[in-house]
C-alpha positions in Angstrom: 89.9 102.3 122.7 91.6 102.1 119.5 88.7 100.2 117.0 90.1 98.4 114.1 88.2 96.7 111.6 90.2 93.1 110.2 88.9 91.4 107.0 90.4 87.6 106.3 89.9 86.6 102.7 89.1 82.8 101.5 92.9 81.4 101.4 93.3 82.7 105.1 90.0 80.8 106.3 90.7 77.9 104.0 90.4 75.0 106.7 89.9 74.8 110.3 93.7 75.2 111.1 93.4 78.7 109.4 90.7 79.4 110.8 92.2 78.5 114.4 95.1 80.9 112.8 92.8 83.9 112.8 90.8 83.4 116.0 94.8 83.2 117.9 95.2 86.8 115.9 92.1 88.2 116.8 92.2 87.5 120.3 95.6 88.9 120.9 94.3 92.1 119.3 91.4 91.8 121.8 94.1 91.6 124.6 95.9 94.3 123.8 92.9 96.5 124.3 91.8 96.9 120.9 87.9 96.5 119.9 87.7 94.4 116.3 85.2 93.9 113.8 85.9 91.0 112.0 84.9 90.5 107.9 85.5 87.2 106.5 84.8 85.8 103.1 83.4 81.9 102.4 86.0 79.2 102.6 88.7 79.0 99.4 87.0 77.0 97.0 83.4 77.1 98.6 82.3 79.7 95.9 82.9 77.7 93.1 81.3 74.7 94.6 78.3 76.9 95.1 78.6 78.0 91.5 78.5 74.7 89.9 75.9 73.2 91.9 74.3 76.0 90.6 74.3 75.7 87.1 74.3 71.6 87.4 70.4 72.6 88.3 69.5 75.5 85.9 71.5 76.6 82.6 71.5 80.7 83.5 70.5 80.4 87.2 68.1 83.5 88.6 70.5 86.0 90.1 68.1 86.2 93.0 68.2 83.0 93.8 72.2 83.2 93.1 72.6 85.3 95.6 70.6 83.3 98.1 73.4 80.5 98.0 76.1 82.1 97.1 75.7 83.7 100.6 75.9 80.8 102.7 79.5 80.3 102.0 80.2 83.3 104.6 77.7 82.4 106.7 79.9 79.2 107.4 83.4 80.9 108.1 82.0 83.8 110.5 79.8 80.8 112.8 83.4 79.0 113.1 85.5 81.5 113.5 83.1 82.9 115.9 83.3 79.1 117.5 86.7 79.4 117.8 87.4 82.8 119.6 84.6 81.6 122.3 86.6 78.2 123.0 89.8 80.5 123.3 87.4 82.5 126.3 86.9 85.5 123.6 83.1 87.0 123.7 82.3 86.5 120.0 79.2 87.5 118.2 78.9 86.4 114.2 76.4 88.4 111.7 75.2 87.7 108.5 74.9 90.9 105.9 71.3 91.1 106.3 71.5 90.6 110.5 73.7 93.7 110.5 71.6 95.3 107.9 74.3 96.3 105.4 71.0 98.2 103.1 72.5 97.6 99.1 70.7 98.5 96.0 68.6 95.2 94.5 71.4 94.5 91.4 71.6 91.0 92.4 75.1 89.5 92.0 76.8 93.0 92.0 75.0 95.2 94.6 76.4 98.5 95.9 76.2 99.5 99.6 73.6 102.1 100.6 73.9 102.5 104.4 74.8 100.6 107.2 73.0 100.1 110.5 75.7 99.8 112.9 73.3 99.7 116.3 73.8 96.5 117.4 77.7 96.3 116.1 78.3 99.6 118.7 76.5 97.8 121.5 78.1 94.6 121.1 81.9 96.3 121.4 80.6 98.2 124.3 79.7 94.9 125.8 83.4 93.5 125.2 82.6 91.5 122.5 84.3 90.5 118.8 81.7 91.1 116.3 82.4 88.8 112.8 80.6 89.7 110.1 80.0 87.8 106.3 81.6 89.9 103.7 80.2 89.7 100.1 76.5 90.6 101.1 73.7 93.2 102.1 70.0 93.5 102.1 67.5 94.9 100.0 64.8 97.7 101.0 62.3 94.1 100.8 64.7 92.5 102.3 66.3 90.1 99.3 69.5 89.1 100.2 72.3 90.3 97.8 75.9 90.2 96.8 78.2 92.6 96.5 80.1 91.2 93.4 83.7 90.8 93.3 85.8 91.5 96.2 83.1 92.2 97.9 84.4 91.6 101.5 87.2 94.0 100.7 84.3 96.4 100.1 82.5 95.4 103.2 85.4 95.6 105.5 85.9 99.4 104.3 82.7 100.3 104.6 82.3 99.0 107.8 85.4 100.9 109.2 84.1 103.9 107.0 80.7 104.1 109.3 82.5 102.9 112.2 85.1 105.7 112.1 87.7 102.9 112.6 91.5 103.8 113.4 92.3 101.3 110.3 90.7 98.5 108.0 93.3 95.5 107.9 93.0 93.4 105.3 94.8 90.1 105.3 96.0 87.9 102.0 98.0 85.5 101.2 100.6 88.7 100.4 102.6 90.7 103.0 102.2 93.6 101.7 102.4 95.8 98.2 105.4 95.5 96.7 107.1 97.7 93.9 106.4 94.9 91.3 105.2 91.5 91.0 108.3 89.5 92.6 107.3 86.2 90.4 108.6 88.5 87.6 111.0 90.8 89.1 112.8 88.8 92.2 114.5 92.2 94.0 111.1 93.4 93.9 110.5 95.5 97.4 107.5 95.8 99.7 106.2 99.0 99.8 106.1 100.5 103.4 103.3 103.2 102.1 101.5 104.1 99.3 98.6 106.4 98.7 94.8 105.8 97.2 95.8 106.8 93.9 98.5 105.1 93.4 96.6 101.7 94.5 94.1 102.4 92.2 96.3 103.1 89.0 98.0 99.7 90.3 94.5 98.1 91.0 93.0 99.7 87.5 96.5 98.3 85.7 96.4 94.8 86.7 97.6 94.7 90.4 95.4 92.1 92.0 96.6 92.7 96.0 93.3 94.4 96.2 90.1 95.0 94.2 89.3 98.6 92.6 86.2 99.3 94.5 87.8 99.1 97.8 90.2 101.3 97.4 87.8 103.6 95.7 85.6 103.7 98.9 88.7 104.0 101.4 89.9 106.9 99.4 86.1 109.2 99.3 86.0 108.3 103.3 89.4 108.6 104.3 89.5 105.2 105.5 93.8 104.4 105.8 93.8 100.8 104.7 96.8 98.2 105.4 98.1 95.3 103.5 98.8 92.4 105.6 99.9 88.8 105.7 97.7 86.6 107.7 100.5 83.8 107.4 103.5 86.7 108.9 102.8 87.6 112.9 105.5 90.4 113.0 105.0 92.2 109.5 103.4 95.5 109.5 102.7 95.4 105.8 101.6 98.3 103.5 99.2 101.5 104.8 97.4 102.9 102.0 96.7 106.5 102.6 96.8 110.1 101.3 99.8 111.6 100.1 101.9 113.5 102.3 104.9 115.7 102.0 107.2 113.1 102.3 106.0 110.5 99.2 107.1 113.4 96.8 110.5 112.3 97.5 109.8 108.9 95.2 109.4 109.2 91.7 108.1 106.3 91.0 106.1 103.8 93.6 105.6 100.7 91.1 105.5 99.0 88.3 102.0 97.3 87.1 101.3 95.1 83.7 98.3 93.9 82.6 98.9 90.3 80.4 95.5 90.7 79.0 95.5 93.2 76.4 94.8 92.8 72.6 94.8 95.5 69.9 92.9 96.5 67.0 93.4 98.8 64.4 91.3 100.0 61.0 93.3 101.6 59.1 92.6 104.2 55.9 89.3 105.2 57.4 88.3 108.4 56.0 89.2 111.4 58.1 85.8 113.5 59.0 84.1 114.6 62.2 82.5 111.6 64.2 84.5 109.0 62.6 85.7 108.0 65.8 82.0 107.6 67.6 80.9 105.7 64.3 84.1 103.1 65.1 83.5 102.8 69.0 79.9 103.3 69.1 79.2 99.5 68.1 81.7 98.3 70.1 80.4 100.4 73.5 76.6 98.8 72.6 78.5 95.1 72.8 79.6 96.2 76.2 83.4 96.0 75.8 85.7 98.5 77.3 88.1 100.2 75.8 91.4 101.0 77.3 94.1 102.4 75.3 94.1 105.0 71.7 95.7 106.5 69.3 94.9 108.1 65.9 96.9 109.0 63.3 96.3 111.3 59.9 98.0 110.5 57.0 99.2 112.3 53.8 95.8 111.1 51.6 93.8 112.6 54.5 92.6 108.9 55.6 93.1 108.1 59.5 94.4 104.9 61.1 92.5 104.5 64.4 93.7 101.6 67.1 92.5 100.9 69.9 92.9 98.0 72.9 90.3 95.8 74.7 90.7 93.0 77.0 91.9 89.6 75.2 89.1 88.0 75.9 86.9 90.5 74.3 89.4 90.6 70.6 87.8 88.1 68.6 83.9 89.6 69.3 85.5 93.1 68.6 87.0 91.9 65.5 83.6 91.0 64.0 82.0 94.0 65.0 84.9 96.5 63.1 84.9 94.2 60.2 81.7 94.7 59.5 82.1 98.5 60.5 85.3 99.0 58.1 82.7 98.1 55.1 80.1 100.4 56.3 82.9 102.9 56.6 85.0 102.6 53.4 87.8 101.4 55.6 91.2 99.9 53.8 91.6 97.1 56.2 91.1 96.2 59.9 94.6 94.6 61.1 94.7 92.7 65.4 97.4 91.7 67.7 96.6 89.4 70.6 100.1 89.1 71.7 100.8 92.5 73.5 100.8 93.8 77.1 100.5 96.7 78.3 103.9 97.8 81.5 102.7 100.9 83.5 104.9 102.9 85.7 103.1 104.7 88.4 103.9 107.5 91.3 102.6 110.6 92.4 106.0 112.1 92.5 105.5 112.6 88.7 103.6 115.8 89.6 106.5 117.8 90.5 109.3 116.2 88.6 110.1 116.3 84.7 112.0 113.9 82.6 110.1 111.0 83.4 108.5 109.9 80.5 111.8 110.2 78.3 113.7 108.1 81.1 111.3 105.5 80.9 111.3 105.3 76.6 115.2 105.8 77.0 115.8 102.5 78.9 112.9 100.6 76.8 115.1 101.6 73.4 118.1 100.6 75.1 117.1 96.9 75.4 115.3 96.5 72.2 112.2 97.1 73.5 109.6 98.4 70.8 106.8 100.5 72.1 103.6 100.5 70.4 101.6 102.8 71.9 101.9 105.3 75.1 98.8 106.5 77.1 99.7 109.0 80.2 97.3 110.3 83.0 99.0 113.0 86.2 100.2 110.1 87.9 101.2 107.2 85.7 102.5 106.4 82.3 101.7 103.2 80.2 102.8 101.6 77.0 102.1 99.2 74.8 104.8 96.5 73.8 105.2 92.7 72.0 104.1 90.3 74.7 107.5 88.3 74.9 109.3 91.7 76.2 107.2 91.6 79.2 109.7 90.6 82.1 112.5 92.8 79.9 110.5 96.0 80.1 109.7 95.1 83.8 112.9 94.5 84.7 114.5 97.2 83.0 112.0 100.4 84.8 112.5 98.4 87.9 116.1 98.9 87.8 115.5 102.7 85.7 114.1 103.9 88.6 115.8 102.3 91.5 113.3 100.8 92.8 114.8 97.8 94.6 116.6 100.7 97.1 114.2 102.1 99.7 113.4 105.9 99.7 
């Protein structure tokens, strides 16, 4: 019997109606003769009501005790929807993370999974039964409850189909799929039929939110083919995430990602020596702010300009840090831009075909689009530009590259 493993995020549990929704889906799956594992995330909004409750009691709550409630939320969604596939004659069985044992590490609010005991999960499907378990949450060696951190169901489902060997994890959004771009900004975006683990994750890593990075990191080590589905659409097939075959090297190009939340900074006449570079991003690394993007260049005086990016949110703290460091460093000036954004293009095909990266500046120069910086890996290339020529650039690779036609 084919075993698939379905995960249902918040917005497709919201209220009882969706709820009654994914019991109806479930249960056809059960009638076609398929064994399913359910994961299911807390009710859309019950989170943040958990949340604040919290801190209306204690400033900086205890992380322990954060993952205590925050767990309940789940615990409400997979007794209902467990409700609901019994009154619809559907042998259902609901487990909480620490019922199923789902072992993490003890890094409350952001635990990793450890192992799995999938005993009773095996016997129920042998009996016939559903078995719908809380995403978000595992058990400690002492047996503290703990959360998995964000999109943490996603994470549960795969692992679960991981251990399980399932034929497929099917995880269903609000979304029907992957699509090429974001359609809110480019309309003929398309809906991928197929992409594989890398490429999700450069989408994921480049500000793609269908699915979260740690997911699709753990489908990809166990070979766990993962699909994108609508829970709203009953006839869609979505988008299987996978490895590469012979046939992807045909696209060039699978999408199109951009990240909104990108500032730069740059110190410029800093003198040019060894270790320059670990004296600038050392004090940032110690405040615990990523870096994404650099580039250094040398001048004729033998002084370096050295810019970098870091998330918006993260500019003005970085700003006081490399002022200060500038002085230490004999520095001319430190200059920063808040209003830029970084437009990826993305697609194994790059492997095996040259040409890309001057097609992709060629059409940016063409519509007046100024790049600021360029940052490539095997698979992808990104670029810096002026925030108000995101939906040009987008637009503009989109239709560079063809991707509204199907290949």
């Amino acid at each position: 019997m084919a075993l698939y493993v379905h995960k249902y995020g918040g917005t497709s549990v919201g209220d009882i109606d969706r709820i009654n929704n994914v019991a109806e889906r479930v249960h056809k799956a059960r009638d076609r003769g398929e064994d399913v594992v359910v994961v299911v995330s807390a009710m859309s909004g019950e989170t943040n009501k958990l949340v604040a409750l919290a801190h209306a009691v204690q400033e900086r709550p205890s992380p322990r005790e954060m993952d205590v409630l925050l767990s309940t939320g789940e615990q409400v969604t997979i007794a209902l929807l467990s409700m609901a596939l019994q009154e619809r004659g559907c042998p259902a069985v609901s487990y909480t993370g620490w019922q199923v044992r789902i072992l993490s590490d003890a890094s409350h609010t952001k635990a990793r999974i450890e192992d799995i005991d999938t005993a009773e999960i095996r016997k129920d499907l042998a009996e016939g039964k559903v078995v719908v378990v809380a995403g978000f949450q595992g058990v400690t060696e002492e047996g503290d409850i703990t959360t998995l951190g964000r999109g943490g169901s996603d994470t549960t489902a795969v692992a679960l189909a991981a251990v399980l060997k399932a034929d497929e994890c099917l995880i269903f959004t609000d979304v029907d799929g992957v699509y090429t771009t974001d359609p809110r900004v480019e309309p003929r975006a398309r809906k991928l039929d197929r992409i594989t683990f890398e490429e999700m994750l450069e989408m994921a890593s480049l500000g793609s939110k269908v699915l979260q990075i740690r997911s699709v990191e753990f489908a990809g080590k166990y070979n766990v083919p993962l699909r994108v589905l609508s829970s709203f659409d009953e006839d869609g097939s979505g988008t299987l995430i996978s490895y590469e075959e012979a046939g992807v090297e045909k696209a060039l190009i699978s999408g199109i990602a951009f990240n909104r939340d990108e500032a730069k900074l740059t110190v410029q006449g800093v003198p040019d020596r060894p270790g320059i570079a670990s004296k600038i991003l050392g004090p940032i690394a110690d405040a615990n702010i990523e870096i994404d993007m650099i580039v250094q260049n040398v001048a004729e005086d033998q002084t370096t300009d050295f810019t970098f990016t870091v998330n918006r949110g993260e500019y003005k703290k970085a700003m006081e840090i490399l002022e200060n460091t500038c002085k230490e460093l004999g520095a001319k000036k430190v200059r920063g831009d808040e209003k830029i954004v970084k437009v990826s293009i993305v697609g194994v095909g790059m492997r095996s075909h040259a040409g890309i990266a001057s097609k992709m500046f060629d059409a940016l120069a063409k519509e007046g689009v100024n790049i600021r910086m360029i940052s490539t890996s095997e698979i992808k290339i990104s670029v810096v530009v002026d925030e108000k020529y995101l939906e040009l650039a987008v637009r503009t690779l989109h239709e560079a590259f063809d991707l509204e036609q199907p290949h």
